[in-house]
N, C-alpha and C positions, 0 to 999 in steps of 0.2 A: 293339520296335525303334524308336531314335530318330531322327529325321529331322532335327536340329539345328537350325541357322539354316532350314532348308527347310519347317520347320511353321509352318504363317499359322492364326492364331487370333484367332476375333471375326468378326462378321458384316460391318463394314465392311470390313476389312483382309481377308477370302477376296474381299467383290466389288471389290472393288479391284483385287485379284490376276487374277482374272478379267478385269476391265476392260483392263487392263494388259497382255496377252496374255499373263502367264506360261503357262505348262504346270505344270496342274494332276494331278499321276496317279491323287489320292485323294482325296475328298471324305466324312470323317465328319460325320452329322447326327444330330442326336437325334432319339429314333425317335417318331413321334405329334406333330411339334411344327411345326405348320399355320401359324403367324404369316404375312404376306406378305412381308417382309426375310428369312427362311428359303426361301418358295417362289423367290424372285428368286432367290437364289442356285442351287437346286436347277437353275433353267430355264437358267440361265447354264452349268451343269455338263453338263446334259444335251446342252447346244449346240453346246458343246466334245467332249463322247464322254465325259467324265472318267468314271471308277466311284464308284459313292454308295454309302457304307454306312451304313443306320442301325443305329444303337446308343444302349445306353444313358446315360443320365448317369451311372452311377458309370465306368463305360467311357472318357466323355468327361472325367472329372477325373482320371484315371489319365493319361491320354495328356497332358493340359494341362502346358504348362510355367509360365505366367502367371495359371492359375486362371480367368482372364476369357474362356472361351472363348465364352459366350452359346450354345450349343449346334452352333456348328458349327467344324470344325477340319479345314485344306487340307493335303495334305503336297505339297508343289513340288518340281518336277522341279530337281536342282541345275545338269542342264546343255540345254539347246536339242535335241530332236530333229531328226535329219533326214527326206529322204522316202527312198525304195525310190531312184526316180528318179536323187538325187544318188550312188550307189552304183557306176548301174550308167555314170553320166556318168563316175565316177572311174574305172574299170576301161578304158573307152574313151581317156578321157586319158593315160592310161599305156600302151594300147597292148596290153591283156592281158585275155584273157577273163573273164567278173565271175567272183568267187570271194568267196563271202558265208556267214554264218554265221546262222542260224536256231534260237534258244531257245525250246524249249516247257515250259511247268510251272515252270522257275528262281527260286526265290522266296528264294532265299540270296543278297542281295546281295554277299558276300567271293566268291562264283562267280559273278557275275556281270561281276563285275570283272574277276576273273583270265580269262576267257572273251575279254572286251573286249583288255586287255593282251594276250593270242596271239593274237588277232585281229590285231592292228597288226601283231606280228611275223612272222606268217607271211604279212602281205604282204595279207588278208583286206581283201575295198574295203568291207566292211557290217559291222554284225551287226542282226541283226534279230528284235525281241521282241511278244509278243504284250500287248494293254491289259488284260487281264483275267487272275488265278491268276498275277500277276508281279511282278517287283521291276522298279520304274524306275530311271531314271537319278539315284537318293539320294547324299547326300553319302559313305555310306560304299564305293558302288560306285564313286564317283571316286577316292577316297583309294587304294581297294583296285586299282585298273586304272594306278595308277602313272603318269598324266599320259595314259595313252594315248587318253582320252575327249575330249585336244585336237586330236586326228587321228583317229580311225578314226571315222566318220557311225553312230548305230543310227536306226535307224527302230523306230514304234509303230505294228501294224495290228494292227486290228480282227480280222479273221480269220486266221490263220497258215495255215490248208489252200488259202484263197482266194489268199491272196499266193502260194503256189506252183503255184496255176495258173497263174494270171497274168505269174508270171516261166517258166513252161514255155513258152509262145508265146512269149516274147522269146529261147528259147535255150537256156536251162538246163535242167539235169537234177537231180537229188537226191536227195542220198544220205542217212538215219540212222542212225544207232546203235546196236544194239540186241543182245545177246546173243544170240540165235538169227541172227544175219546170215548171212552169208560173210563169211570169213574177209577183211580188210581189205587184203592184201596179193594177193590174187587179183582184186580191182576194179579197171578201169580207172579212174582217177578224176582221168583231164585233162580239159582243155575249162570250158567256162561249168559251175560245180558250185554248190550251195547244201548246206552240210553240215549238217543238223536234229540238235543235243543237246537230250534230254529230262533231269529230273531222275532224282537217284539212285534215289527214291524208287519214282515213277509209269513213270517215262520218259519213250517219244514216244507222243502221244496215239493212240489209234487213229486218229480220221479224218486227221490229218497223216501216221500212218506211210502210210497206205493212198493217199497220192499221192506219195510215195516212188518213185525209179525203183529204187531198190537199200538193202538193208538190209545193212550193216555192222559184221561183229563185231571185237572187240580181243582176239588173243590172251590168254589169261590163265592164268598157273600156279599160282596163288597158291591158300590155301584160305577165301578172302571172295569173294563174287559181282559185286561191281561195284569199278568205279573213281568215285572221285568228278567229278562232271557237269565240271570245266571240266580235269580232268587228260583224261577222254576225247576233248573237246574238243581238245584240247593236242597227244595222240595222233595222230587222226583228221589235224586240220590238217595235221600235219608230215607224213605219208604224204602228203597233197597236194600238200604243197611241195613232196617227193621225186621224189615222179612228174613233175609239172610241169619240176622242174629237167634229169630224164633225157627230157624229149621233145626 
């Protein structure tokens, strides 16, 4: 997967980038390679939260688009995260209980996007993704979210079960996905909500579903077992919008 204009290659040009306050979401290092202009960098990474991965050199000339990568190469965030905070400030500005969206495991940037995109549209004030086991904000999640990454806020935390404690004291409740649920049309699901979609693959992790106030299933007829992660998404949210619109 390419990260296009968003891959910084070269020891100067990543601490730079770092310097610079970009958001940084990945940091490749070659693996054993101690130098001090490599440790800088790593301490700069670490300082930031960024994820480090070592690998090797045939790895790191695979990934190179200029060949000169000196053993370390950044992928950059293509657009600014936000916080939790500004989310639940935009739901208040409007006048409307927060209604935020929650990826666990999402590592398909084209779903990721599409996720963001009905996020906006169904009126969602977040969405919010986990730093680790995930796709950031890359150029082709922008392309693929159809402008909507100029309006809707994601945030980056650290913990995903943590962040729903957290927004549990402020008010909300939370619902997942999951095919063993209840049936999605049987949930009350007005009020301050945070909607948790896992991947198709995995799902919602155990310790996130298990702070879940409610697991919600999507009807299904069909003879395949899942829907893909941002069509459920897509589902899920508009039963929200529904309910919300009939309160």
């Amino acid at each position: 997967m390419r990260y296009e204009e968003f891959t910084i290659e070269g020891r100067n040009a990543v601490m730079e980038a770092f310097r610079a306050g970009k958001t940084i979401d990945k940091l490749f290092v070659l693996d054993g390679c101690q130098d001090g202009p490599v440790a800088s960098i790593k301490r700069e990474a670490k300082k930031y939260g960024t994820q480090i991965k070592f690998v090797t050199k045939e790895r790191l000339d695979q990934m190179s688009e200029t060949g000169k990568h000196q053993g370390v190469i950044a992928y950059a965030a293509a657009y600014e995260y936000a916080e939790v905070e500004d989310m639940l400030k935009l739901a208040e500005e409007k006048g409307e209980p927060p209604f935020l969206l929650l990826l666990d495991n999402i590592e398909d940037p084209h779903n990721l996007g599409a996720v963001i995109r009905t996020a906006n549209l169904a009126g969602a004030h977040g969405v919010i993704i986990p730093k680790n086991r995930a796709v950031g904000l890359t150029a082709a999640v922008a392309r693929t979210s159809a402008g909507a990454l100029n309006f809707t806020p994601v945030a980056k935390v650290t913990n995903l079960a943590k962040t729903i404690e957290d927004l549990k004291k402020r008010g909300l409740w939370f619902v997942c996905a999951d095919m063993d649920g209840t049936q999605m049309y049987r949930l009350d699901l007005k009020g301050p909500i945070g909607l948790v979609i896992g991947s198709e693959g995995e799902g919602v992790g155990r310790l996130v579903k298990e702070k879940c106030d409610f697991v919600a299933s999507i009807p299904m007829k069909g003879d395949i077992d899942s829907l893909n992660a941002s069509v459920a998404a897509g589902v899920l949210a508009y039963e929200i919008v529904r309910q919300r619109l009939m309160a």
